[in-house]
TORMAR-799184 format. One record per residue (C-alpha): residue in three letters; y negated, z negated, x negated. Coordinates in steps of 0.05 Angstrom, whole numbers, padded with zeros to 5 digits, always signed. Layout:
% TORMAR-799184
ALAYZX/...
//
This chain:
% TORMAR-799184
UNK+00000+00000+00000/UNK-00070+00016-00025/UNK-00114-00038-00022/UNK-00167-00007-00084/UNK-00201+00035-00034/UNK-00265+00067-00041/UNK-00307+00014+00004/UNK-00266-00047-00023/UNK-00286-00022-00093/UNK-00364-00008-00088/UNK-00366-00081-00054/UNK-00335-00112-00108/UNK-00374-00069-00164/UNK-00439-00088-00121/UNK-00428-00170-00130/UNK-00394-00175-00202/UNK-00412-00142-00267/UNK-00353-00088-00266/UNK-00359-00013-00258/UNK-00328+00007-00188/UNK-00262+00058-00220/UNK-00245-00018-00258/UNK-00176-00010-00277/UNK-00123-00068-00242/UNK-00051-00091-00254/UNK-00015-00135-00214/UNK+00002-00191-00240/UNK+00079-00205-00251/UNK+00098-00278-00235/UNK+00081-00302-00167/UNK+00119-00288-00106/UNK+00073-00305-00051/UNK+00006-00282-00047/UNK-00010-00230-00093/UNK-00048-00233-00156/UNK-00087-00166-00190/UNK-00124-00169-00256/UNK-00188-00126-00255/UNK-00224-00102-00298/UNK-00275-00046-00345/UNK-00285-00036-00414/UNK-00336-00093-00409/UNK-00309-00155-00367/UNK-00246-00179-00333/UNK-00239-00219-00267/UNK-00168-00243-00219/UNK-00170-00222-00149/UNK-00126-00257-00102/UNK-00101-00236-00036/UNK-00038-00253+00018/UNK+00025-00204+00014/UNK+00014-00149+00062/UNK+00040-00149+00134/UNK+00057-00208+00184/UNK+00046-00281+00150/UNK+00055-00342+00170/UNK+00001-00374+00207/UNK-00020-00431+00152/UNK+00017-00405+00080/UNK-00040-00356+00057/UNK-00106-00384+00067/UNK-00158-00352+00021/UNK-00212-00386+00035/UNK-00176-00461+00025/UNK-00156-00445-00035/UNK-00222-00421-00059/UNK-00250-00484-00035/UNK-00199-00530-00074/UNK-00210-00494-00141/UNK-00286-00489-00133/UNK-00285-00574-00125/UNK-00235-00574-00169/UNK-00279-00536-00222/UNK-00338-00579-00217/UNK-00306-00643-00233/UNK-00268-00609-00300/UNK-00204-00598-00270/UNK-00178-00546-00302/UNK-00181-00481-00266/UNK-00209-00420-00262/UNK-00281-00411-00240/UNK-00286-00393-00169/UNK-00333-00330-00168/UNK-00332-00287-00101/UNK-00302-00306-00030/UNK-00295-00237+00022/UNK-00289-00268+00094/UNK-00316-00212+00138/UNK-00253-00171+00151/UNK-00301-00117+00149/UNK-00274-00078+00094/UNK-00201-00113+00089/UNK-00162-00142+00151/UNK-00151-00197+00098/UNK-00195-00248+00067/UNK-00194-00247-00011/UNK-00225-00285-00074/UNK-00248-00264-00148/UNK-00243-00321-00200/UNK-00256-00312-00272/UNK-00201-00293-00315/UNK-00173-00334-00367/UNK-00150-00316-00431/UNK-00082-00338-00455/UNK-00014-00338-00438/UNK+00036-00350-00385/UNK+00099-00381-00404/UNK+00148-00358-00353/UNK+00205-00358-00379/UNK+00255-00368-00438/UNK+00247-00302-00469/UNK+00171-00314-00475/UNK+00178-00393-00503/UNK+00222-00353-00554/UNK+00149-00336-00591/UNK+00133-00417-00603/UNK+00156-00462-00657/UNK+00183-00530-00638/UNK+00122-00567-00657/UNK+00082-00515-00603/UNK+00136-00535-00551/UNK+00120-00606-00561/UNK+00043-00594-00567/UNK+00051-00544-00502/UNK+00092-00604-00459/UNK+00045-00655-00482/UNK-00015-00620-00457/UNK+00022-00591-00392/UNK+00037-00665-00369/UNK-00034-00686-00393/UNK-00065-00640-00347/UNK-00026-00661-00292/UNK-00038-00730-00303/UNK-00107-00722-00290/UNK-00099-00679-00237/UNK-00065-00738-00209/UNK-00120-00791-00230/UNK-00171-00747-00199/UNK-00208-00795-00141/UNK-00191-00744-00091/UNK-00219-00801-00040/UNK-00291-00799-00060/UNK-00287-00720-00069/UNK-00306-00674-00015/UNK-00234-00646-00019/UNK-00222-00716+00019/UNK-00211-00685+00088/UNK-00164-00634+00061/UNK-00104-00660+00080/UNK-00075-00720+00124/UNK-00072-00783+00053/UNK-00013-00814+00081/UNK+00065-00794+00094/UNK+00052-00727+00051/UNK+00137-00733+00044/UNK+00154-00735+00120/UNK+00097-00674+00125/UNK+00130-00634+00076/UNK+00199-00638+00107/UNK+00167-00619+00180/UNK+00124-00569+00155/UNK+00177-00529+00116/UNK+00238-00542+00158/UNK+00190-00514+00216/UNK+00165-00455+00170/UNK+00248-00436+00156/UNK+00266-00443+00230/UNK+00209-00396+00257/UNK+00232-00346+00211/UNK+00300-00365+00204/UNK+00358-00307+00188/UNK+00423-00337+00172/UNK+00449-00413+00173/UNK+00451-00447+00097/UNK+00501-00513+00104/UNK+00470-00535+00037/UNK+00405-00538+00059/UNK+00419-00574+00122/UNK+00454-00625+00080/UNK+00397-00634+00035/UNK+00355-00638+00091/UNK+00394-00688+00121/UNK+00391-00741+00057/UNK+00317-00722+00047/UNK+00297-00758+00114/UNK+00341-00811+00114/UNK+00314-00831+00038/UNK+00242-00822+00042/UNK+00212-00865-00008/UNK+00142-00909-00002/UNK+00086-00872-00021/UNK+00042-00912-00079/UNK-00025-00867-00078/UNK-00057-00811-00047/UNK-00071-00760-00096/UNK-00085-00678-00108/UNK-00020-00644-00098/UNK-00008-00580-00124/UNK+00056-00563-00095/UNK+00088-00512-00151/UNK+00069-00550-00226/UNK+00105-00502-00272/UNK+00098-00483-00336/UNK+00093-00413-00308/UNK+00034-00438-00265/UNK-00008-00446-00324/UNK-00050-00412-00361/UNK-00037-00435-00434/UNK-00085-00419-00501/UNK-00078-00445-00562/UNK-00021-00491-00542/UNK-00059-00526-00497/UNK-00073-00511-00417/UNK-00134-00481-00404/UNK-00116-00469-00327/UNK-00084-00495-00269/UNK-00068-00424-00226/UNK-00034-00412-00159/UNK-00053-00471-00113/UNK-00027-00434-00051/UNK+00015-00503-00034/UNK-00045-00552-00055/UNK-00050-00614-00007/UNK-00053-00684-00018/UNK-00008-00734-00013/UNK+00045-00766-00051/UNK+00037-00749-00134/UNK+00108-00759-00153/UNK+00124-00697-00120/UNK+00092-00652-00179/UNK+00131-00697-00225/UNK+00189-00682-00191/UNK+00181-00606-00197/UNK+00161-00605-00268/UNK+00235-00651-00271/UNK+00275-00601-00234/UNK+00248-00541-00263/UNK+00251-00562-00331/UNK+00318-00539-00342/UNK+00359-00542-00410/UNK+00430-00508-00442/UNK+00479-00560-00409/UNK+00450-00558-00340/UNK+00506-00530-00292/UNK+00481-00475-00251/UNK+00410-00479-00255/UNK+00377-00449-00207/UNK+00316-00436-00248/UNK+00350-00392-00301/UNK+00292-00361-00323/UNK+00262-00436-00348/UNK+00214-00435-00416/UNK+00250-00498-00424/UNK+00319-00465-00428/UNK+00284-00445-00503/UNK+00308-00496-00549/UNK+00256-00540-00584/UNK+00221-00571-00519/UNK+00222-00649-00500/UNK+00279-00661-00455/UNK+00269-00692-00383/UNK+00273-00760-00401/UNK+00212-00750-00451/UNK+00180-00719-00397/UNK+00184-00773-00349/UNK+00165-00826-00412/UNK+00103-00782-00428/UNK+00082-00779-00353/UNK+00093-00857-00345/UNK+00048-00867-00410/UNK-00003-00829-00370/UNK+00002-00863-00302/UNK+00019-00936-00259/UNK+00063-00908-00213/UNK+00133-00934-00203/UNK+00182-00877-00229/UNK+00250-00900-00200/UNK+00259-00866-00145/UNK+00242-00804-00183/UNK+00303-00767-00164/UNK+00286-00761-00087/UNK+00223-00726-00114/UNK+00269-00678-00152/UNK+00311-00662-00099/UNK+00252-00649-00060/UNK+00237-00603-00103/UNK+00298-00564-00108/UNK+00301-00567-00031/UNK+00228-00543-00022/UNK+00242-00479-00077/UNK+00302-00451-00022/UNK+00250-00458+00028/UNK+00209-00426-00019/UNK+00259-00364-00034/UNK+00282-00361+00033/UNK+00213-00335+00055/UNK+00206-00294-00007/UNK+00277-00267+00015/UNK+00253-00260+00092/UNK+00182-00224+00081/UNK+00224-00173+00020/UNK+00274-00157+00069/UNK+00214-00133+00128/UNK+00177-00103+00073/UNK+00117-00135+00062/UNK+00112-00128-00012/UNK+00124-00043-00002/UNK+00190-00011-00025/UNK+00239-00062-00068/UNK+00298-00051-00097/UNK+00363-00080-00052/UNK+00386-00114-00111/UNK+00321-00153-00122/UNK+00318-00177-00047/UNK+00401-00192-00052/UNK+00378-00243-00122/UNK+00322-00273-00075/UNK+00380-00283-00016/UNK+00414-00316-00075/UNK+00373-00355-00105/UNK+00361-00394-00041/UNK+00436-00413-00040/UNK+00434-00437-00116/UNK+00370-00485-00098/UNK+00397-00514-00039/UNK+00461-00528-00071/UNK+00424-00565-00130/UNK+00387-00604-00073/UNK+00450-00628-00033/UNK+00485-00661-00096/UNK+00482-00737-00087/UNK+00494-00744-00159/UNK+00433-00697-00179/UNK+00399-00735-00239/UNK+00466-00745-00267/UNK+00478-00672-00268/UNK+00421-00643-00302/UNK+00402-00695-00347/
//
């Protein structure tokens, strides 16, 4: 589909310094909404728009992410610079957002974390938690991001709001998933704090330069709520040699020379007062909310909302679902993949 239209191009020439033929490439990691890179001989900028075709009413909100990232931005969180909003549906039947681009590189995935020493693994990690750590410490409460989501039972919202997003566009039954589903709401731990959520922390959700992370990117999932549940992605995607069927097999951290889970959680606790022990719900919650995740990835291939795809890529989607929600129904999960 052709969204780099004449019309769409002279508006965006007319409010940012960039010649209207700029070049674009989309970018390759993200699943969801869709990413481009854009850019002239001169300057470079990321535009940010849903998938194309029928969406789901609240996953692909331009304009709240915009807002998170340009509050965000001006208390030194680090992400990109919020730069243009387009609202009108004038010239797109979709709202879309330009942020500045920054340079560096995404880690996503093994092959790439092939290209750092051991001592860049270490220095990578310990910035990557860092940065979430004071995501985390961020007084959210005093912000005007305050009313952006409900502060308290962020856990029991999650499992509503995603078990409700799978059944509207439910395809086939998964028996893993409802058994993970199952032990997530009868263990639903306390919640200590009510922090800035961003709802995917991966290393491939960062923008990383000179070993350190100069951006948090794709807050598409951003809420707040219960902290612990970034932790417990950053756990369950952090996946290493031993692991049995990972479901994350493309994982930077499957590149020897990173810190292993355990120093993950230790580095995060040195960071942070919150009570760590039940971090293994927060894990599974993870691994549960990723095959919700790939399920709708798998559901909005399949109708063809991202254009023409290859079967086999929409089959590994299909797949990948089943691998997550298996990881998320074992009652013995930390065991396994530490």
């Amino acid at each position: 589909m052709e969204f780099f239209n004449e019309k769409i191009r002279n508006y965006i020439a007319s409010n940012l310094d960039l010649d209207n033929q700029f070049k674009f490439e989309k970018f390759k990691v993200g699943r969801s909404n869709i990413t481009f890179k854009i850019f002239d001989d001169r300057n470079s900028y990321v535009l940010r728009r849903p998938p194309f075709g029928d969406k789901l009413e609240s996953a692909h909100n331009m304009q709240r992410e915009y807002r998170i990232i340009n509050e965000l931005s001006k208390n030194n969180i680090k992400v990109p610079k919020p730069i243009l909003l387009y609202t009108d549906r004038t010239l797109s039947d979709d709202d879309f957002y330009i942020m500045e681009y920054i340079e560096g590189a995404t880690i996503a995935d093994n092959v790439i974390a092939e290209n750092y020493s051991k001592n860049d693994k270490k220095e990578i990690t310990n910035s990557f938690i860092t940065t979430l750590a004071e995501l985390h410490n961020f007084d959210v409460k005093n912000s005007k991001l305050n009313d952006l989501g409900k502060h308290e039972d962020y856990v029991l919202r999650q499992l509503n709001r995603w078990t409700k997003q799978f059944n509207a566009q439910k395809v086939r039954d998964i028996a893993d998933l409802d058994i993970a589903t199952k032990l997530l709401f009868d263990t639903i731990p306390t919640q200590q704090k009510v922090s800035i959520v961003h709802g995917d922390y991966r290393l491939d959700n960062v923008r990383v330069n000179n070993n350190l992370v100069a951006a948090i990117v794709d807050w598409e999932l951003c809420t707040l709520g219960d902290p612990l549940a970034d932790l417990g992605t950053v756990i369950a995607s952090w996946s290493n040699k031993n692991e049995t069927d990972t479901p994350f097999i493309y994982s930077p951290s499957l590149s020897d020379g990173f810190p292993n889970r355990q120093e993950i959680i230790n580095l995060y606790e040195s960071k942070s007062d919150l009570d760590l022990n039940n971090i293994e719900f927060y894990v599974r919650l993870s691994f549960w909310k990723h095959a919700m995740i790939m399920e709708g990835v798998y559901v909005r291939y399949s109708l063809g909302y991202y254009g023409n795809v290859d079967k086999k890529d929409v089959e590994a989607f299909g797949k990948s679902t089943l691998s997550f929600a298996k990881k998320a129904s074992n009652k013995n999960l930390l065991k396994e993949i530490f």
